[in-house]
Legacy VTK file of the C-alpha trace (Angstrom):
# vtk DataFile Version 3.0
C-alpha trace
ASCII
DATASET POLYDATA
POINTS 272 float
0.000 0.000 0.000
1.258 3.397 -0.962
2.118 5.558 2.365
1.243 9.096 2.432
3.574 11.549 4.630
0.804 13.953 6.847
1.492 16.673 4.285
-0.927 19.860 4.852
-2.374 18.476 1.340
-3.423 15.255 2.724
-4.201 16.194 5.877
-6.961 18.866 3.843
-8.230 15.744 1.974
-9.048 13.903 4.947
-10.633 16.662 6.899
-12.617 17.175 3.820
-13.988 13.550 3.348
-14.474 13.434 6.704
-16.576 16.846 6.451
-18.765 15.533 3.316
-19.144 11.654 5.302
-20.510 13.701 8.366
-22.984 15.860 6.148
-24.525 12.763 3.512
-24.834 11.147 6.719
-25.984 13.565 9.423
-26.489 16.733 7.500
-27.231 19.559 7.064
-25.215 21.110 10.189
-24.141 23.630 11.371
-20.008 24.614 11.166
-20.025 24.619 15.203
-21.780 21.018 14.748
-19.041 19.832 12.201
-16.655 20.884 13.685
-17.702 19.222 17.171
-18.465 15.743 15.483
-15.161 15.665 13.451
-13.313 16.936 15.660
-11.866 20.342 13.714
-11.464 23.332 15.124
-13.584 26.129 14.605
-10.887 27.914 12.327
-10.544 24.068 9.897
-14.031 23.208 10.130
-14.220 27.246 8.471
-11.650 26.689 5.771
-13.034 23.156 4.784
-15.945 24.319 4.135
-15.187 26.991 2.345
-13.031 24.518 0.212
-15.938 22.425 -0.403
-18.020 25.187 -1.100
-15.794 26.349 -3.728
-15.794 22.981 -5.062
-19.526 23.166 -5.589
-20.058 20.074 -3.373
-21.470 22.365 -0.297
-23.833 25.450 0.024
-25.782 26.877 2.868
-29.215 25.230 2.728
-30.612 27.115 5.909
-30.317 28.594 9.527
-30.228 27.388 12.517
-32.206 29.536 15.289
-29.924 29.798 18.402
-29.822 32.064 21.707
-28.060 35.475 21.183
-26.579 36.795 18.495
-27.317 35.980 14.408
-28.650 32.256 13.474
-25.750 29.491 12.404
-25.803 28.939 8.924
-26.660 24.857 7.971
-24.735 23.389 5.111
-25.704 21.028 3.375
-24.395 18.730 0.469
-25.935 19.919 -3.075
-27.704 17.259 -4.520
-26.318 17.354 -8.360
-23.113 17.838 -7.209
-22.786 14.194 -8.285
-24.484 11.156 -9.657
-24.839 7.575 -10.184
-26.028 4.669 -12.185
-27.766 1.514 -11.542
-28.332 -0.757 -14.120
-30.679 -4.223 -13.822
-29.768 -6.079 -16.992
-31.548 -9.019 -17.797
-32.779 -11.345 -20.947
-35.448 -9.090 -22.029
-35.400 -6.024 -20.537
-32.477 -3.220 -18.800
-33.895 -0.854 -16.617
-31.485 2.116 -15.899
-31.810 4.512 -13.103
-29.791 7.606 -12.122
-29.455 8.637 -8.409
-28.021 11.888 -7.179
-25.756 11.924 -4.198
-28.305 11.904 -1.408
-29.728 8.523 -3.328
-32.580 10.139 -4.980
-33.930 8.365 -8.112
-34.025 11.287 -10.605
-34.878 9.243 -13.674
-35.630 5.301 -14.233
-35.507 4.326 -18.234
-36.192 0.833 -19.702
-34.942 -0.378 -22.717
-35.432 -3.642 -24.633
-32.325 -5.032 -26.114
-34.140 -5.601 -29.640
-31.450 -8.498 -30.655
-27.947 -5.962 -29.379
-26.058 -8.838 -28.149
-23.322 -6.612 -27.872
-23.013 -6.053 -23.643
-20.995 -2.448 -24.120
-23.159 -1.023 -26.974
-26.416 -2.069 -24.742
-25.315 -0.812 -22.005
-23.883 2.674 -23.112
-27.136 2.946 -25.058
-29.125 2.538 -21.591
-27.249 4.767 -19.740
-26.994 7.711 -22.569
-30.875 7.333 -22.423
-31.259 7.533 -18.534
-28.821 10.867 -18.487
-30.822 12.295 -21.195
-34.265 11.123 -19.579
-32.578 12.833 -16.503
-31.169 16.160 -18.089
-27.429 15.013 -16.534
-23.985 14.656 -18.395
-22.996 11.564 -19.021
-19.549 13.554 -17.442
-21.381 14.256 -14.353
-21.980 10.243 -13.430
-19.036 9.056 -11.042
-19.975 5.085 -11.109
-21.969 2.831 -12.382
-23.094 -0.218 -10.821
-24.979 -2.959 -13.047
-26.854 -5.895 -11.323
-26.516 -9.198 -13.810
-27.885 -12.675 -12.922
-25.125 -15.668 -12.787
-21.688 -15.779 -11.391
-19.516 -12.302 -10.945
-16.026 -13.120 -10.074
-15.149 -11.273 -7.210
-10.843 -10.737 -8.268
-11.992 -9.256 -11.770
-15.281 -7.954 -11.539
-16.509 -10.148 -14.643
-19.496 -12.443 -14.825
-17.792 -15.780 -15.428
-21.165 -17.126 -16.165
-24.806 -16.586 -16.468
-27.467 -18.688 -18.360
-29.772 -16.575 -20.114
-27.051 -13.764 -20.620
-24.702 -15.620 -23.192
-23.019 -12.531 -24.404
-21.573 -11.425 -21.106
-18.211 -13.074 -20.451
-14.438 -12.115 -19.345
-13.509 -9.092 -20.677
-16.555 -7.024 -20.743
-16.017 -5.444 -17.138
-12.436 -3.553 -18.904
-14.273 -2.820 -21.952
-17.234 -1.122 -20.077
-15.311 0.905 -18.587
-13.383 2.180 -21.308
-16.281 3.047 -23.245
-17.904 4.785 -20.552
-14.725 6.011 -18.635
-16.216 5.943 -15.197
-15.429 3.443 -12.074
-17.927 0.110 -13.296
-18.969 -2.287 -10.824
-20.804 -5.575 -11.764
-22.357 -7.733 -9.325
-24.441 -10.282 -8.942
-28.850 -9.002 -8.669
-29.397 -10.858 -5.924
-26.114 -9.746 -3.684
-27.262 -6.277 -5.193
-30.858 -6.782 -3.385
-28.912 -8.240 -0.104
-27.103 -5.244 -0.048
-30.277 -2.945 -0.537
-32.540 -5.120 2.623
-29.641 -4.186 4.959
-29.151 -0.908 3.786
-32.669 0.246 3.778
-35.075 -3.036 4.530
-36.233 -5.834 6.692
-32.237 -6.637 7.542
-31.471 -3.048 8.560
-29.198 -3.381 11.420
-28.917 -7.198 10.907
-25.305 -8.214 10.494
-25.661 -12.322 9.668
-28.453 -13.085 7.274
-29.731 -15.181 3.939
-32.049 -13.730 1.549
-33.534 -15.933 -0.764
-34.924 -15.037 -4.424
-37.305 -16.282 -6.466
-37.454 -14.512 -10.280
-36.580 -16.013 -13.358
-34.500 -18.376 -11.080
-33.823 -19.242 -7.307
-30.726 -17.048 -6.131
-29.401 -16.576 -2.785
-27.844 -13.479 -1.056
-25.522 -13.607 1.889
-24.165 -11.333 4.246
-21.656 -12.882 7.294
-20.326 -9.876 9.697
-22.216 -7.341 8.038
-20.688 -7.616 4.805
-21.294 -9.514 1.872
-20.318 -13.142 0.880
-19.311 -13.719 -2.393
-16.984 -17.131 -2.185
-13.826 -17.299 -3.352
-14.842 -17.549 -7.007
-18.010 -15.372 -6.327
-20.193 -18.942 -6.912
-22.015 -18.296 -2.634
-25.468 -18.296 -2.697
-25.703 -19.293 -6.564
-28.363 -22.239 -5.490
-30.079 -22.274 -8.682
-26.376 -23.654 -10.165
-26.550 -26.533 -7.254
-24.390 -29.508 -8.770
-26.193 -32.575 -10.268
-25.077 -35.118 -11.897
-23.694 -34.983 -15.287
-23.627 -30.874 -15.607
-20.367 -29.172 -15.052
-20.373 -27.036 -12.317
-20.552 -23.305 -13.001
-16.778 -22.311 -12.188
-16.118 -25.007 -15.076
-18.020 -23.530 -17.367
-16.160 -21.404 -19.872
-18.527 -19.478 -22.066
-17.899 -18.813 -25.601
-19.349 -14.953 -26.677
-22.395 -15.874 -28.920
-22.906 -19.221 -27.834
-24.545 -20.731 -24.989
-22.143 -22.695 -22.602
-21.723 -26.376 -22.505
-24.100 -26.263 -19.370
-26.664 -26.135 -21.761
-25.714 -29.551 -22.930
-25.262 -30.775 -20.000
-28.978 -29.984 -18.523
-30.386 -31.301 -22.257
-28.685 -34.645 -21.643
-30.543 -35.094 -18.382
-34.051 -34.181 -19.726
-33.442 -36.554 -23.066
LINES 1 273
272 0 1 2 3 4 5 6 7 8 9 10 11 12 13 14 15 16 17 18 19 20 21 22 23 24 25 26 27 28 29 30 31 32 33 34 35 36 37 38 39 40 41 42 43 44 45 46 47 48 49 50 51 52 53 54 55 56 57 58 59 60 61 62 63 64 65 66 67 68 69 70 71 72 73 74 75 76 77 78 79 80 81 82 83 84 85 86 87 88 89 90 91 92 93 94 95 96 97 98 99 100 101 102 103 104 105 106 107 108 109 110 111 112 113 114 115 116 117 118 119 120 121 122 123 124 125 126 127 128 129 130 131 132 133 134 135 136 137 138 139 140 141 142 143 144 145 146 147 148 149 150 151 152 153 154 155 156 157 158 159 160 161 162 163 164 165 166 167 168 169 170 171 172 173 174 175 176 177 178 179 180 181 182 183 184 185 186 187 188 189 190 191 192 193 194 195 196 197 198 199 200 201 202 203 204 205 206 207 208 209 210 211 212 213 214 215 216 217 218 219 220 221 222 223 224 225 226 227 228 229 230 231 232 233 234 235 236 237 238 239 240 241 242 243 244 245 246 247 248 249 250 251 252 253 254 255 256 257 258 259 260 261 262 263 264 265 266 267 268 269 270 271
């Protein structure tokens, strides 16, 4: 891991992030308040704000009545400052929605893939039509996360396999990204959903639980210590690729773009 001497530079970054954490989390506040829950004096707490501020990131989004004297300013984070991308891609359908940074949908657009097998031209596609849908620059998106049924490995970030998705295979994650030139994250839907119920659902709070799926197939989510489980080869949870006899099990299966993988063959032999 690169070290970092406690340079004035760095030391500014941190008391920044730690200013913007404090106000997506707990804001908007006051700069007495930030500065009392980071920990800055009145003075940094002052001058990081006015560096986020200048940034765009920041502006005063109200007062704060007090005893004597004027009201405290509350600052807030500004809600276009930046944005993101989630993507659902399936068989039929890829519904794209754009989220500013407080996690507000602004726009949700769903395209068909009307025979694109190509995974980058679909997906840039879908996402050009969400910003647009959205009146955001495509410049203005700082990650994009797109949920995909089968197996993601977890070292490279591609989906090693997935049934009804034939086209996505190793290689596509790099290629994404350097069409869209943003940070891309693909992960398994139903780890996507786990994440969601303990972020905002039924498993709020909860830091060892299972969350089963039924949709096109049967998945399996699972979070251990309050993070997510993917297995070494990102296969945990994939229950609806349970081994049986005669099929290949899914971290054998090598998937040729265009063609469906041999564990097509391998379920055909058991029904014939």
């Amino acid at each position: 891991m690169e070290r970092r001497p406690g340079v004035p530079r760095l030391l500014r970054e941190i008391n920044d992030r730690a200013a913007l954490e404090l106000l997506l989390d707990s804001g908007p506040l006051t700069r007495g308040q930030i500065g009392e829950l980071t920990g800055l004096s009145k003075v940094t707490a002052s001058q990081t704000l006015a560096r986020l501020e200048e940034r765009g990131l920041v502006e005063v989004a109200g007062e704060q009545a007090g005893g004597r004297g004027p009201n405290a300013a509350l600052y807030g984070i500004i809600p276009s400052s930046a944005y993101v991308a989630g993507l659902d891609v399936g068989p039929e359908f890829v519904t794209t929605a754009i989220a500013d940074i407080h996690g507000e949908i602004v726009a949700e657009v769903t395209v068909a893939p009307n025979g694109h097998d190509d995974p980058v031209a679909l997906v840039h596609s879908a996402v050009v039509k969400a910003c647009r849908s959205a009146k955001v620059a495509l410049s203005k998106l700082r990650s994009v996360v797109i949920g995909t049924p089968g197996v993601v490995d977890p070292r490279t970030g591609d989906v090693r396999f997935s049934f009804d998705l034939p086209g996505w295979h190793e290689g596509i994650h790099e290629a994404l990204a350097r069409d869209l030139r943003r940070d891309i994250k693909i992960e398994n839907d139903v780890n996507l959903v786990a994440v969601a119920e303990r972020t905002l659902g039924a498993a709020r709070g909860v830091d060892d639980f299972v969350l089963l799926w039924v949709g096109r197939g049967i998945g399996l989510g699972v979070v251990l210590g309050g993070r997510l489980h993917r297995g070494r080869s990102g296969s945990a949870g994939e229950i609806g690729y349970l081994p049986v006899p005669g099929v290949p099990l899914a971290a054998d299966v090598r998937a040729v773009p265009g063609r469906l993988p041999s564990l097509a063959g391998g379920l055909q032999s058991l029904v014939s």
